[in-house]
C-alpha positions in Angstrom: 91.7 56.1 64.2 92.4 59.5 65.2 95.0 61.9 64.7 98.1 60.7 66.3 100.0 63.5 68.5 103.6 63.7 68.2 105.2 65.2 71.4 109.1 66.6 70.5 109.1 69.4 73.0 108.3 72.0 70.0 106.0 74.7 70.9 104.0 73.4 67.4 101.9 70.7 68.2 102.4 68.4 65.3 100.0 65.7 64.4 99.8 62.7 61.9 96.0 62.2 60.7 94.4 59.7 59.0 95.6 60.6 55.4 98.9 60.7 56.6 99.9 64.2 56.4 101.5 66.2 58.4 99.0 68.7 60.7 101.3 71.5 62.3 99.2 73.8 65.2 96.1 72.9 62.7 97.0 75.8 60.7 99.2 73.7 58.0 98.2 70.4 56.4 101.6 69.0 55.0 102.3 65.6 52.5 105.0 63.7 53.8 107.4 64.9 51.3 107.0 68.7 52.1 106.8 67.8 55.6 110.3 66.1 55.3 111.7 68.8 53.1 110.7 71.5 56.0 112.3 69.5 58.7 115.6 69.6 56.4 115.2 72.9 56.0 115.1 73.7 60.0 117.7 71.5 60.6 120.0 73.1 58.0 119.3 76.7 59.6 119.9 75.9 63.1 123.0 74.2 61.9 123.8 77.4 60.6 123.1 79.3 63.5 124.9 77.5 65.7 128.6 77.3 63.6 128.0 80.8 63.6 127.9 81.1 67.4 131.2 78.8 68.0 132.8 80.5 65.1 132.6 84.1 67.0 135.9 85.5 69.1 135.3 85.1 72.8 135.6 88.5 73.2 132.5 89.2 71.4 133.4 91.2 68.3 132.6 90.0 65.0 134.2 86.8 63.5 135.4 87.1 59.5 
C-alpha cells in the first residue's frame, strides 16, 4: 500500500505512509504523537489569533 494523501485544503500536502507517520510536504517525517501535538499546537494559535481580532475596538485602535 502506498502513501495515503490527505486532502484538508492546507497548502502542506500531508500524507500517512506505511509506518504510519505523518509525511508533511516530504520535508517532515512525524510519529503520530508529535503529529497530534503539532496539530494542537496550530489549533491553539489560531484560536489565539482570532480572539484577538474580535477582541479589537471597531474603530481599529488597540484593545487592552
Amino acid at each position: 500500500m502506498g502513501n495515503l494523501s490527505i486532502h484538508s485544503g492546507s497548502p502542506l500536502d500531508i500524507e500517512v505512509d506505511n509506518f504510519d507517520e505523518v509525511v508533511i510536504d516530504e520535508m517532515y517525517w512525524l510519529t503520530v504523537d508529535e503529529a497530534e501535538a503539532l496539530a494542537e499546537g496550530i489549533l491553539r494559535a489560531v484560536t489565539l489569533v482570532r480572539g484577538r481580532r474580535h477582541s479589537k475596538p471597531a474603530d481599529g485602535g488597540e484593545s487592552r
